[in-house]
C-alpha positions as CSV (number, residue, x, y, z in Angstrom):
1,X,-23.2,-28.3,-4.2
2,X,-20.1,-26.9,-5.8
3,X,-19.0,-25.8,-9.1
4,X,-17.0,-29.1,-9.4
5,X,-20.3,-31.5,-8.5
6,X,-22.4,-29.4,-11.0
7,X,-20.3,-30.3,-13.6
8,X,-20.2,-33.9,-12.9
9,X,-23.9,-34.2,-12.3
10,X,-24.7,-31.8,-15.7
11,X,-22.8,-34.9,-16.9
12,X,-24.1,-37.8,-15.6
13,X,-27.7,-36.2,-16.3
14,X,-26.7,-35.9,-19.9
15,X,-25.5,-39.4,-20.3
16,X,-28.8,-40.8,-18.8
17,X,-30.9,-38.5,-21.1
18,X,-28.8,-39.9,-24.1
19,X,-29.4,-43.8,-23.2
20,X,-32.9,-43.5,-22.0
21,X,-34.0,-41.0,-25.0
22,X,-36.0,-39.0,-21.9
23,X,-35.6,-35.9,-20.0
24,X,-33.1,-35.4,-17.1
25,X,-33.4,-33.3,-13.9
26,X,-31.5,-30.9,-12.4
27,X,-30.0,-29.5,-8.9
28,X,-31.3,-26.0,-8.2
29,X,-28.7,-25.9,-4.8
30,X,-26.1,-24.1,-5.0
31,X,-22.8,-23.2,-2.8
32,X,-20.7,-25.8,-0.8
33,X,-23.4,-27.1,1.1
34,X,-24.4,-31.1,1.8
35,X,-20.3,-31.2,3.2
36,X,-19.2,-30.7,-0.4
37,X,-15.5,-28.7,-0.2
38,X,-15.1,-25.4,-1.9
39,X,-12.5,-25.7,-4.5
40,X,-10.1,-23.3,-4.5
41,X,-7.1,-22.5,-6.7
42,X,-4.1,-20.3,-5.7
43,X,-2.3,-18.9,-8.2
44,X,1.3,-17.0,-7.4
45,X,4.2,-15.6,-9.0
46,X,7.0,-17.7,-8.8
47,X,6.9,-21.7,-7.4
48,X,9.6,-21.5,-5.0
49,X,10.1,-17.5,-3.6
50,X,9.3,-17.7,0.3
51,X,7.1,-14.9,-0.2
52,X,4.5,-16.9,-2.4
53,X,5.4,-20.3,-0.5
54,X,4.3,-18.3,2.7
55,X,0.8,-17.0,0.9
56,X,0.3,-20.6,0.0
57,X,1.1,-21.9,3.5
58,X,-1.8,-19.3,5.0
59,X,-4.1,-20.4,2.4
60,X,-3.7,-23.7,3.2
61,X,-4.0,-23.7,6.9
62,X,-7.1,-21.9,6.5
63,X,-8.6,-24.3,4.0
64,X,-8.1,-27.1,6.9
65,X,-10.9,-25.3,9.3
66,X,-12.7,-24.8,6.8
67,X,-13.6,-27.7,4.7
68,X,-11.6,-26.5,1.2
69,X,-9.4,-28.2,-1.1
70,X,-6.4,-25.6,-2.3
71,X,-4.5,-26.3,-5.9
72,X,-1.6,-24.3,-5.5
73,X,0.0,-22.9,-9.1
74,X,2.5,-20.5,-10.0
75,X,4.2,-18.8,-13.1
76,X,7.6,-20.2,-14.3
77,X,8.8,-16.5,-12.2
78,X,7.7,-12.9,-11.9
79,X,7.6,-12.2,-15.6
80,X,5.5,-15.7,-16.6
81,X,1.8,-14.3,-17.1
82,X,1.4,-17.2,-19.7
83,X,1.8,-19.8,-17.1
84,X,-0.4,-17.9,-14.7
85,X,-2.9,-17.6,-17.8
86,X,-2.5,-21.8,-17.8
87,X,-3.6,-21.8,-14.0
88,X,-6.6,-19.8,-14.7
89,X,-7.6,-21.7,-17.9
90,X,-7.3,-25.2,-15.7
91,X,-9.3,-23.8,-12.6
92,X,-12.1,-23.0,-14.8
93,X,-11.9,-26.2,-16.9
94,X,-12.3,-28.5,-13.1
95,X,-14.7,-26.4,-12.5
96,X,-13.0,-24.6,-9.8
97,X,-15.7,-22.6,-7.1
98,X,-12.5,-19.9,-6.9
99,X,-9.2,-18.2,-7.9
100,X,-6.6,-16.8,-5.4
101,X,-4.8,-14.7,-7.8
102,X,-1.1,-12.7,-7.1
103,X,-1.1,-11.5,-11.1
104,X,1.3,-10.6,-13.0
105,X,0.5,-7.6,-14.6
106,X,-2.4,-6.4,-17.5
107,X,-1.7,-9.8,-19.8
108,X,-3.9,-12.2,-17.3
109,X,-6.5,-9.9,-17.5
110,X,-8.7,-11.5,-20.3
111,X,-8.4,-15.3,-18.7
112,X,-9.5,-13.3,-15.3
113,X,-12.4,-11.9,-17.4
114,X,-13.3,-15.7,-19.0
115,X,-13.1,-16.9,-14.9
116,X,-15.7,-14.9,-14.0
117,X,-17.8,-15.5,-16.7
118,X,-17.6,-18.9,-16.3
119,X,-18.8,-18.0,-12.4
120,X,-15.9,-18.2,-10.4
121,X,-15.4,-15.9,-7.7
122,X,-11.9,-14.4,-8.0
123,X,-9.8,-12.6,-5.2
124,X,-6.6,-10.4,-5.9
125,X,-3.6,-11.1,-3.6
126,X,-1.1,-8.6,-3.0
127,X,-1.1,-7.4,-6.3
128,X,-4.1,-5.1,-7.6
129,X,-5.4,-5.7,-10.6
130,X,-5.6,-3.0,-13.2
131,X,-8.8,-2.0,-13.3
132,X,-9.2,-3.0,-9.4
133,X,-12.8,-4.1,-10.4
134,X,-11.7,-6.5,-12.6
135,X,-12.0,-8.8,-8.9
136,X,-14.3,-9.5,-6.8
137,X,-11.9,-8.3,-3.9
138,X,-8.4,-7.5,-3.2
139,X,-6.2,-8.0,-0.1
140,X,-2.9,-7.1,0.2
141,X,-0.3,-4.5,1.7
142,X,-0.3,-0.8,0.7
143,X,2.8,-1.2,-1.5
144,X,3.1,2.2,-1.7
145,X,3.4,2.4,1.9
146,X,6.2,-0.1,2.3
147,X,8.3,1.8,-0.1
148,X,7.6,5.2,1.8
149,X,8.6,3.4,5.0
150,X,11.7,2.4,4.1
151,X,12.2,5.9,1.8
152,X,12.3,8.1,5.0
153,X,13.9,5.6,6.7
154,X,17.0,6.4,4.0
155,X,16.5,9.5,4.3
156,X,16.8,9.8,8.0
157,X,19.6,7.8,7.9
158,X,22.1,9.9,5.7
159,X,21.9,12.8,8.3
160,X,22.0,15.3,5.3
161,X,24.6,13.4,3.1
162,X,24.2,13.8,-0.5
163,X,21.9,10.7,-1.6
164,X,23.7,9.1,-4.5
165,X,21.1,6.0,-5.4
166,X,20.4,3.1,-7.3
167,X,17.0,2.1,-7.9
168,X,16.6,-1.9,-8.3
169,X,13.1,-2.0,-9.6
170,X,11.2,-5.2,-10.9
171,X,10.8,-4.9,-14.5
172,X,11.5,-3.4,-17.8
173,X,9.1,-5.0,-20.3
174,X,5.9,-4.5,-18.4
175,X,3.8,-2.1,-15.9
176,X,2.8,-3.7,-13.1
177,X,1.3,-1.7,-9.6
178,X,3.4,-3.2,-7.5
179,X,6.4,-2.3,-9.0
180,X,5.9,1.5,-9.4
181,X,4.2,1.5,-6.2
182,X,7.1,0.5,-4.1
183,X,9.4,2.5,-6.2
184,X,7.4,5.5,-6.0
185,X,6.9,5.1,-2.1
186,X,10.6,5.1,-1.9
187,X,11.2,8.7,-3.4
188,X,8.6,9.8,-1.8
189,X,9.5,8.8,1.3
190,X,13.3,9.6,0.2
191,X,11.7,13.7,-0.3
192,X,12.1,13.7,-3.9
193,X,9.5,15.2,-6.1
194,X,7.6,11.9,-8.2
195,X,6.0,13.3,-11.1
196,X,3.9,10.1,-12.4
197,X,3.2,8.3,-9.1
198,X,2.4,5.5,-12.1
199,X,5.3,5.5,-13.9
200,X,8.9,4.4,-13.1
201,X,12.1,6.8,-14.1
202,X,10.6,10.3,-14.8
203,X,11.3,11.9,-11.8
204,X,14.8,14.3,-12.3
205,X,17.8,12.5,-11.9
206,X,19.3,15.5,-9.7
207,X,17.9,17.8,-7.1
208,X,17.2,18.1,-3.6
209,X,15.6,15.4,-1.1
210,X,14.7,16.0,2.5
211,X,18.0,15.8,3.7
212,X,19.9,17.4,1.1
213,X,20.9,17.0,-2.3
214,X,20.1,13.6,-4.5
215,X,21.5,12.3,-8.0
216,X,19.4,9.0,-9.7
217,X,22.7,6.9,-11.1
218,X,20.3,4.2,-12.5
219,X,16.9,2.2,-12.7
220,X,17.3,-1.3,-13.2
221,X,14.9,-4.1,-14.0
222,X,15.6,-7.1,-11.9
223,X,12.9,-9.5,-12.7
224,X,12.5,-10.0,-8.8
225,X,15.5,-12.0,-8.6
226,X,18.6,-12.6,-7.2
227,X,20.9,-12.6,-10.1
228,X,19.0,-10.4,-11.7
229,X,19.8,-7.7,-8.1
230,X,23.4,-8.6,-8.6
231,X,23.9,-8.1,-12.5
232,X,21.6,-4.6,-12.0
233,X,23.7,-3.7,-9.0
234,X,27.0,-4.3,-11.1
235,X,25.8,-2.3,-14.0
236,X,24.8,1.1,-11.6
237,X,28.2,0.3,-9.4
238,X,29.7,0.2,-13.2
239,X,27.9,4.2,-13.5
240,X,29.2,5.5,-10.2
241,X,30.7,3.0,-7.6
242,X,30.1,6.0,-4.8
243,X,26.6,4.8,-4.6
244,X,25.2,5.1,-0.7
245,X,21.4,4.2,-1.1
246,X,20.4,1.1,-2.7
247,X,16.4,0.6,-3.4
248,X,16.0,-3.2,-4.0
249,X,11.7,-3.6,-4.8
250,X,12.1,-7.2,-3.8
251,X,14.4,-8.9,-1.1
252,X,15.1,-11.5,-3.2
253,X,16.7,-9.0,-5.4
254,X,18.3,-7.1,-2.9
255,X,20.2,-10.1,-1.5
256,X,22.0,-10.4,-5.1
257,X,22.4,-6.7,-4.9
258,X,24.2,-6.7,-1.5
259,X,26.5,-9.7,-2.8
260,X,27.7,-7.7,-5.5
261,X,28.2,-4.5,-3.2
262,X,30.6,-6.5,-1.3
263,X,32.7,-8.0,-4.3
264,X,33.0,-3.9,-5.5
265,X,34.2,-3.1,-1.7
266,X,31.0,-1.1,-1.3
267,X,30.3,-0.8,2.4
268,X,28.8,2.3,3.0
269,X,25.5,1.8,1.0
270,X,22.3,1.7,2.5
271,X,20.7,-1.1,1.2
272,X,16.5,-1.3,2.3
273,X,13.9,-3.6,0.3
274,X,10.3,-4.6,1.0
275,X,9.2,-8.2,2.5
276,X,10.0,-9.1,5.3
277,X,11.1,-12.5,4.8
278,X,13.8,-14.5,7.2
279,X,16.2,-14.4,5.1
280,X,15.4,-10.6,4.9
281,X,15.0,-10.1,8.4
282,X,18.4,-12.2,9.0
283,X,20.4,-9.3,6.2
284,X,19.7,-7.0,8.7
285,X,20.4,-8.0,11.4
286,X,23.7,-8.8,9.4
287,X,24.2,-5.6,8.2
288,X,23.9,-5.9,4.6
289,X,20.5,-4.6,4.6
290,X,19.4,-1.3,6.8
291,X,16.0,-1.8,6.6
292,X,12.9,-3.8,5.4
293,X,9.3,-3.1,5.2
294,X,8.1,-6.3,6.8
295,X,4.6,-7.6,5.3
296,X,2.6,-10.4,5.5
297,X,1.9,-13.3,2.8
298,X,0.5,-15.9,4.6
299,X,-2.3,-13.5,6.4
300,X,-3.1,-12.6,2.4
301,X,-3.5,-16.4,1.6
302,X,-5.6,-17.1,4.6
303,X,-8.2,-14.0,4.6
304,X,-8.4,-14.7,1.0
305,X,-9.5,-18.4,1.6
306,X,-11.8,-16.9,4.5
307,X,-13.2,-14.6,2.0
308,X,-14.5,-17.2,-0.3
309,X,-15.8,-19.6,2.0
310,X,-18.2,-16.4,3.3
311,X,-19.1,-15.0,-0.3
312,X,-20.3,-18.9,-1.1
313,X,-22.0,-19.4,2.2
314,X,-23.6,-15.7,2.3
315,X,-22.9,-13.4,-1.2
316,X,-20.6,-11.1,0.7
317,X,-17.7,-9.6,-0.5
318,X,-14.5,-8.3,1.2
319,X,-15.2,-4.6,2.8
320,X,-11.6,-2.3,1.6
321,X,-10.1,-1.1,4.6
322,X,-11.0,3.1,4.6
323,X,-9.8,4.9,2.0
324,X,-8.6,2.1,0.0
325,X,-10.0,-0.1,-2.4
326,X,-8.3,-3.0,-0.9
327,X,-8.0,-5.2,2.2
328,X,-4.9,-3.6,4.0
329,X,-3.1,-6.7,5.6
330,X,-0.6,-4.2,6.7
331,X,3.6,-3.6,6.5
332,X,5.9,-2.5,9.6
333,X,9.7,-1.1,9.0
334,X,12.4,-3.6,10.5
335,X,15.5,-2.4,11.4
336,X,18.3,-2.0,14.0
337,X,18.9,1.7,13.3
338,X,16.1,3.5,14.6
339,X,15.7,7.0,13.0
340,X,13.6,9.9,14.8
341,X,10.0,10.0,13.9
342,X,10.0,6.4,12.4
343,X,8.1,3.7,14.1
344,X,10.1,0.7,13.4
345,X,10.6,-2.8,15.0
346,X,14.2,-4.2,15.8
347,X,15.5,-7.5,14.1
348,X,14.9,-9.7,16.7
349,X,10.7,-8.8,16.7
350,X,10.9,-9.0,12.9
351,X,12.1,-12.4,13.2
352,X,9.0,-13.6,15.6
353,X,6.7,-12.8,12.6
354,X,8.9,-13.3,9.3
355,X,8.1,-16.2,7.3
């Protein structure tokens, strides 16, 4: 039976002990068997973002097939871990059989730690954990490959023009993978030297990238959201309003980064970001964004939900994809301006698989 029917019948047994002044028994079974459902708790960034809302929608549909309840929970935003530490603290104390876990950064650690102690089986989703062990399993996109993607992309795209950028980045108060990941992918891609493939803002503000020469006007934390992209995109268009590259980490904040683009008269910039969303999908084929790295949230919620179902029917955990140390549930480049030597996929096929 599951973690959840333990508990109640280590209680029940307890109570009967007490009145009857005798011994109680116990259930040696264990897992979901006897029709029991496996319990599982999700746990995202932010309650309303379609990004998570899609994760939650794979996990859900999954659970249907497959006889599991889901409890979805989410930080306040991007920057809550205490809510997410909330989530953690609540799945273990129904006696959850799982956690589904997008985290947000190093401070969730310790409550993941008390989870698994407590013998819940925990899955990252699309964001690592630092140490990657601290799981049982991880599936998401190579963030690192979105950014590159949409990097060369930018590159290709200029045709040798001076790269004057902005870098839109997720946050200032905290280190998070996903964060320098995509941003880091993005230079990289872009041909600029990265020194600390970890860190965020070392590389030189000046020098050359594949096409020809760059110059780094800002790094802005954006908290992943939209007027957080517009305030950032004001301050950098406040440093140099020549920008023509704009690095959004999130679509979310790249939609309040294009907005305030087009208050400053700025319509030369290339804007790309990393999602893939409709609304995402829809700015290109708009024009206010040039590209997106399209991935895939609600294939993360529903492997993850496969995943637990087989570990608690059979021990088995995820296999990483090869050379990784996660499940890789992919990431293609959508855009209407195809550059040479880029695979990419137009609007109008993004939009058959956006979310």
């Amino acid at each position: 039976m599951g973690r959840r029917r333990l508990a109640a019948t280590a209680t029940a047994g307890l109570v009967t002990a007490v009145l009857a002044l005798g011994g109680c028994g116990s259930d040696s079974g264990s897992g979901t068997g006897g029709g029991d459902p496996t319990y599982i708790t999700l746990i995202t960034k932010d309650p309303d973002n379609h990004f998570w809302t899609s994760m939650a929608e794979g996990a859900k549909a999954a659970a249907k097939s497959a006889n599991a309840e889901i409890t979805v929970a989410a930080g306040r935003d991007q920057s809550d871990a205490d809510g997410q530490i909330r989530a953690i603290e609540d799945a273990i104390s129904r006696g959850d059989d799982a956690i589904l876990i997008a985290n947000n950064g190093p401070a969730v650690n310790d409550a993941i730690k008390r989870a698994r102690d407590a013998g819940l089986y925990v899955l990252a989703l699309d964001t690592p954990t630092d140490p990657v062990n601290l799981v049982d399993g991880t599936f998401a996109s190579d963030n690192f490959e979105a950014g590159e993607l949409i990097g060369k992309w930018a590159a290709g795209a200029l045709e040798g023009k001076k790269a004057t950028v902005a870098l839109l980045d997720l946050f200032a108060d905290k280190v998070v993978s996903v964060d320098y990941q995509r941003d880091q992918g993005f230079l990289s891609g872009l041909g600029v030297d990265v020194k600390d493939t970890k860190k965020n803002g070392d590389e030189a503000k000046t020098g050359k990238y594949s096409g020809g020469d760059y110059q780094i006007v800002c790094n802005q934390a954006t908290n992943g959201a939209e007027d957080g992209g517009r305030s950032a995109m004001e301050n950098c268009l406040s440093l140099d309003k020549n920008i023509n590259v704009v690095f959004a980490a999130n679509e979310t904040s790249g939609v309040g980064a294009a907005q305030a683009l087009k208050a400053a008269g700025n319509t030369e910039a290339l804007v790309v970001s990393i999602d893939g969303s409709c609304r995402g999908v829809k700015a290109v084929t708009d024009g206010e964004f040039g590209a997106v790295a399209q991935q895939y949230p609600s294939e993360m919620g529903r492997f993850g939900v496969e995943a637990v179902v087989k570990h608690l029917a059979d021990g088995a955990n995820p296999t990483p994809s090869q050379g990784q140390d996660f499940v890789n549930t992919g990431v293609r480049l959508v855009t209407d301006r195809q550059v040479a030597g880029i695979a990419g996929i137009s609007s109008a096929e993004g939009a058959k698989t956006c979310w």
